[in-house]
C-alpha positions as CSV (number, residue, x, y, z in Angstrom):
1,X,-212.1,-61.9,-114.4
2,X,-215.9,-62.2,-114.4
3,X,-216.3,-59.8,-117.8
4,X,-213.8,-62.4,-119.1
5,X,-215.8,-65.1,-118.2
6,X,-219.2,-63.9,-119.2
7,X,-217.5,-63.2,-122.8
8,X,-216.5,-66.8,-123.0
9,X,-219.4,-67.9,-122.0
10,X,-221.6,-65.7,-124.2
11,X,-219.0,-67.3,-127.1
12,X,-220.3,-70.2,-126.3
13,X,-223.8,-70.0,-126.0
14,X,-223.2,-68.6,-129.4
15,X,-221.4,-71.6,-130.9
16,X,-223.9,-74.5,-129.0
17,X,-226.9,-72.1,-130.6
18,X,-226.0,-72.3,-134.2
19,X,-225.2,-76.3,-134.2
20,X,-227.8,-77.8,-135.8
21,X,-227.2,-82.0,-136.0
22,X,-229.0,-84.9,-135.1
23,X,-226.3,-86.3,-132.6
24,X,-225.7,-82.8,-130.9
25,X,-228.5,-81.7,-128.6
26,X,-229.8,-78.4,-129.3
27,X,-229.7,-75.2,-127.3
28,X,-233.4,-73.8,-126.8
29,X,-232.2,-70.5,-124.9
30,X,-230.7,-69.1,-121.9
31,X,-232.3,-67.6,-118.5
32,X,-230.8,-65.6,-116.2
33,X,-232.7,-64.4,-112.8
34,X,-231.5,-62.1,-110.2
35,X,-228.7,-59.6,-110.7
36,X,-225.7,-60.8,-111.4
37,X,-226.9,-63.7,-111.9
38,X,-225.0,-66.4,-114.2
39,X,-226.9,-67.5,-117.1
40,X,-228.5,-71.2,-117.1
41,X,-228.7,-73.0,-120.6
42,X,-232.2,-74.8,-121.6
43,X,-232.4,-77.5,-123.5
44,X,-234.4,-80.2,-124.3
45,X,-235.1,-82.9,-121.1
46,X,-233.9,-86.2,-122.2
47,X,-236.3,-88.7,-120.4
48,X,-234.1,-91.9,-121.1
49,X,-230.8,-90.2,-119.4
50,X,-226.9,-90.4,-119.5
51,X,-225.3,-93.4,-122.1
52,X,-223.3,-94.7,-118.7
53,X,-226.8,-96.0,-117.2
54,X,-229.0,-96.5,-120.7
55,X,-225.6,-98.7,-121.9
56,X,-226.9,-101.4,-119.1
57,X,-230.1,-102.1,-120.5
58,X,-229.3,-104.0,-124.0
59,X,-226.3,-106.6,-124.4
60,X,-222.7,-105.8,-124.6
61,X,-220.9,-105.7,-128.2
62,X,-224.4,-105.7,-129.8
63,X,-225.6,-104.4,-132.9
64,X,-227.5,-101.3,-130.6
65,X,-223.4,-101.0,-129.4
66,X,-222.8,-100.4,-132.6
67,X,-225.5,-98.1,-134.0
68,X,-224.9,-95.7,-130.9
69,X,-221.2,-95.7,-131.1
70,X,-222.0,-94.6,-134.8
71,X,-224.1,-91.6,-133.8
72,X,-222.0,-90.6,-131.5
73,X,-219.3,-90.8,-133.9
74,X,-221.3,-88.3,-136.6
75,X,-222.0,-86.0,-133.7
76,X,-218.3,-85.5,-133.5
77,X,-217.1,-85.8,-137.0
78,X,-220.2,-82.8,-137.3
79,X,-218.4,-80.9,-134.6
80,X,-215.3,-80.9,-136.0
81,X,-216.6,-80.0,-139.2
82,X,-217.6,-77.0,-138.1
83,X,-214.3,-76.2,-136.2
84,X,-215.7,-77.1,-132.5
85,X,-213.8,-79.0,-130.1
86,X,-215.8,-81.1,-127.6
87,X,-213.1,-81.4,-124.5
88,X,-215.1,-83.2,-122.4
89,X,-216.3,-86.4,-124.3
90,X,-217.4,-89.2,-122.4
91,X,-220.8,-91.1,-121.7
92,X,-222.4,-89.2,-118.7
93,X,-222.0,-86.1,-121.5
94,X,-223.6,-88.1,-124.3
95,X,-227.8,-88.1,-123.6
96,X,-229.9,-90.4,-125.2
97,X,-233.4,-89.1,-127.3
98,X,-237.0,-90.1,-127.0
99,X,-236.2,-92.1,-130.3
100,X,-233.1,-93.7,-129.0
101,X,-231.0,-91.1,-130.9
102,X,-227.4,-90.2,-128.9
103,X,-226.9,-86.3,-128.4
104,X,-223.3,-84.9,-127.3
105,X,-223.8,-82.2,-124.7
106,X,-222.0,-80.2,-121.9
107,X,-220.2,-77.7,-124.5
108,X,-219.1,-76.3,-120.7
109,X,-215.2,-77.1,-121.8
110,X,-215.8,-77.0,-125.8
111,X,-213.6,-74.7,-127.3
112,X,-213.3,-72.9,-131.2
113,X,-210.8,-73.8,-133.4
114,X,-208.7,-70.8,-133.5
115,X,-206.7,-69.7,-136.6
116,X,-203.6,-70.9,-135.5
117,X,-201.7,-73.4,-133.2
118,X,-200.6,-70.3,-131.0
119,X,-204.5,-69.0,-130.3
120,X,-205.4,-72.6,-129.8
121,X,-203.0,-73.3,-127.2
122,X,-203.8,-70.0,-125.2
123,X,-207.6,-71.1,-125.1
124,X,-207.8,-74.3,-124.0
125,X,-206.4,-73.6,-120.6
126,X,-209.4,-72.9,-119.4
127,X,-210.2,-76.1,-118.8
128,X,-208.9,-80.1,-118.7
129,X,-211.4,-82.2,-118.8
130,X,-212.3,-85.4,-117.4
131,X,-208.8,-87.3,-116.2
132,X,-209.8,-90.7,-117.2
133,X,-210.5,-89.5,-120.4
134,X,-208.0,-87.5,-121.3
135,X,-205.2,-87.9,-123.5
136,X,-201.4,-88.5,-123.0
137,X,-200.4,-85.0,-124.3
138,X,-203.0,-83.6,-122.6
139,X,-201.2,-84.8,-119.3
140,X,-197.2,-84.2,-120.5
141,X,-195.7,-80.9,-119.7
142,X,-192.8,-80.2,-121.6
143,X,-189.4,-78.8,-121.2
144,X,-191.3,-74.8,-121.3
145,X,-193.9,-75.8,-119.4
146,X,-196.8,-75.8,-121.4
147,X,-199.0,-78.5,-122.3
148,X,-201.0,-79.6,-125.8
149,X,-204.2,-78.4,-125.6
150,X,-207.4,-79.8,-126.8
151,X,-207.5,-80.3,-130.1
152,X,-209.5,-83.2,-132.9
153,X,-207.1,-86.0,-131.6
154,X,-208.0,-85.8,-128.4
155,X,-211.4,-86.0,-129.1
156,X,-210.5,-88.7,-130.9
157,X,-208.8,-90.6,-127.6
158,X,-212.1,-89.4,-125.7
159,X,-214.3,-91.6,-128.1
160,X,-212.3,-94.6,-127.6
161,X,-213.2,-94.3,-124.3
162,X,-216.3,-94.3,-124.4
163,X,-216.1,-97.2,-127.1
164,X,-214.2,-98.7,-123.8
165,X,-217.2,-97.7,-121.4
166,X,-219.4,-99.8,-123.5
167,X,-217.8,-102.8,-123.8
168,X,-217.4,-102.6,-120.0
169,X,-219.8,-101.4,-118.6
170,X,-217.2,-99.3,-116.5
171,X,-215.5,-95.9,-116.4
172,X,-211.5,-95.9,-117.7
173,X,-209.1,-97.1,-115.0
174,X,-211.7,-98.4,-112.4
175,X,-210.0,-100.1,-110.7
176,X,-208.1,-96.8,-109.4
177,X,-209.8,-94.6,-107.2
178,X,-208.1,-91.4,-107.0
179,X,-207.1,-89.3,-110.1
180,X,-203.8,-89.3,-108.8
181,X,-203.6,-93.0,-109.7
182,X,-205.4,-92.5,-112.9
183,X,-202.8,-89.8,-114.4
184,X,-199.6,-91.8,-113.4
185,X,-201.2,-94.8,-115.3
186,X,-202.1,-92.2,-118.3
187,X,-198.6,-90.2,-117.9
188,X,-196.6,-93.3,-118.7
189,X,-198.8,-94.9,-121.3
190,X,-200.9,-97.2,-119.9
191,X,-204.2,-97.8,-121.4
192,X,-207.5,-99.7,-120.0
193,X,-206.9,-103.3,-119.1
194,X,-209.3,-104.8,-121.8
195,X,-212.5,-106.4,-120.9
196,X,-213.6,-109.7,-120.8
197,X,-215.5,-110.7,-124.4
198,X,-218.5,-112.6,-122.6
199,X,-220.1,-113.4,-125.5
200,X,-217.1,-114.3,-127.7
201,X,-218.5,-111.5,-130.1
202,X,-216.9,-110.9,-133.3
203,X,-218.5,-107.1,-132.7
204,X,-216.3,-106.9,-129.6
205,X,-213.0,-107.8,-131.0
206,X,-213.7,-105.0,-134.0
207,X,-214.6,-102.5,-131.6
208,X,-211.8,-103.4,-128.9
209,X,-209.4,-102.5,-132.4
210,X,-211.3,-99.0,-132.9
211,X,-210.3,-98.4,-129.3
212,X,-206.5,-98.9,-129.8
213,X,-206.7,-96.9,-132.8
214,X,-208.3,-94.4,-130.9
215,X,-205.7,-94.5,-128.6
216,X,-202.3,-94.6,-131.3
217,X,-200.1,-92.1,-131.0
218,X,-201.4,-88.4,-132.1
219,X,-200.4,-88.4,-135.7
220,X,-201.9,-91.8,-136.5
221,X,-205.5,-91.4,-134.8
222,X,-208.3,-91.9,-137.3
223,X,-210.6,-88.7,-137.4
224,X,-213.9,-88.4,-136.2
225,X,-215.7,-89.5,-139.7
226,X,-213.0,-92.2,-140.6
227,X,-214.2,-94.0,-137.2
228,X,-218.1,-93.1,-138.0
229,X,-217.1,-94.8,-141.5
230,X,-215.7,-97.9,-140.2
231,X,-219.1,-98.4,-137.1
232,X,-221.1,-97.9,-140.8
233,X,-219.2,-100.9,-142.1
234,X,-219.5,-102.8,-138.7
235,X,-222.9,-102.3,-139.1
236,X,-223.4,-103.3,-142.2
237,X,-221.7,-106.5,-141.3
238,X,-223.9,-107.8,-138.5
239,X,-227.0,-106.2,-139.4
C-alpha cells in the first residue's frame, strides 16, 4: 500500500512540476527528512493568503470579482488543457500572488486524464473531494455500485462554487453544519439558496447565471475556457 502511494504521489509531483501558467502556482521542489519520511512540496509563500479571507477585503460583484473569477477560470481551462483534473477546486485552494494574481493549488486530489473512461474511473477513487463542492454525480451511486469520478464537468460545478463563495462571502450550504446535511441537499438536487444582491449590481445577476450554468446538468456545463470567455466579456462590459 505505501509503494502504491509513493508512486502516485511521485506521479504527481511530476505533473504539478511541469505546469507552467500564471493562474497555477508553481512547484519549486520537494524535501524529504528522516527515513521513511513522506515528501513535503515547496512552493512559493503567498503573503496575501487563501481567496475565502482576501474575497472580504474589496466589494461584492465588483469588477476585482470579476477579474479574479477570470484568472481562476484560465488556470482551469490551462489545466484541462493539458489533461489534469483539479478535484478539489474551491477558494481556501485558490492563493492569491504578491501582484494580486489568483493561483490554483493543492494538486493533493488532482488526477491525469487517463486514455479511457475505464482508467479514469479506477483512478479517481482515491479521493472525493470537498462535499460542498462536489458534484451530483460525484455523490449518486448507481445500480453497480460505482460512482462518476472526477472528471472536466465537475470541475466545472466546483467553479460555480466558488463563483457562489464570492458573491457570498460564504462556503456552499452554510447554513448546514454537518456534511451529512450537505450531501442529502446535494443528492437530491438542491443547489445554494442564492444570495442577497446588496448592491443591486448588474455584475451580480451575470455572475449568479454563470453559477447555474455551472451547475446544469453534466452534458450542458460550459467548459473551463467558454466560462473564462464569458468573465472576458463581463469585463469588458463594466470596465
Amino acid at each position: 500500500m505505501l509503494t502504491q502511494y509513493l508512486q502516485t504521489l511521485a506521479r504527481e509531483i511530476r505533473i504539478w512540476a511541469e505546469l507552467k501558467h500564471a493562474n497555477v502556482l508553481p512547484l519549486w521542489g520537494f524535501i524529504a527528512e528522516g527515513e521513511n519520511a513522506m515528501p513535503s512540496l515547496i512552493s512559493e509563500w503567498m503573503f496575501k493568503g487563501a481567496l475565502f479571507k482576501f474575497m472580504k477585503t474589496f466589494p461584492k460583484s465588483s469588477d476585482k470579482t470579476c477579474k479574479l473569477l477570470h484568472g481562476i477560470s484560465k488556470g482551469l481551462a490551462y489545466l484541462h488543457s493539458e489533461r489534469v483534473i483539479h478535484a478539489d477546486l474551491k477558494s481556501q485552494n485558490i492563493l492569491i500572488s504578491q501582484n494580486g494574481e489568483p493561483q490554483l493549488t493543492d494538486f493533493g486530489l488532482s488526477l491525469a486524464l487517463m486514455h479511457s473512461q475505464t482508467a479514469l474511473h479506477r483512478s479517481s477513487n482515491s479521493g472525493k473531494g470537498t462535499i460542498r463542492w462536489m458534484a451530483k454525480e460525484l455523490i449518486d451511486v448507481g445500480a453497480d455500485g460505482a460512482s462518476v469520478g472526477h472528471n472536466e464537468k465537475t470541475d466545472i460545478w466546483a467553479f460555480g462554487m466558488v463563483v457562489y463563495e464570492m458573491l457570498s462571502w460564504k462556503v456552499p450550504y452554510w447554513k448546514f453544519r454537518h456534511d451529512a446535511g450537505v450531501m442529502f441537499q446535494i443528492s437530491k438536487g438542491e443547489l445554494p439558496e442564492k444570495p442577497t444582491n446588496d448592491s443591486g449590481s448588474n455584475i451580480f445577476i451575470e455572475l449568479w447565471d454563470i453559477c447555474e450554468s455551472c451547475w446544469s446538468p453534466r452534458s450542458l456545463r460550459p467548459s473551463a475556457k467558454q466560462v473564462s470567455y464569458w468573465l472576458l466579456e463581463l469585463i469588458g462590459r463594466n470596465g
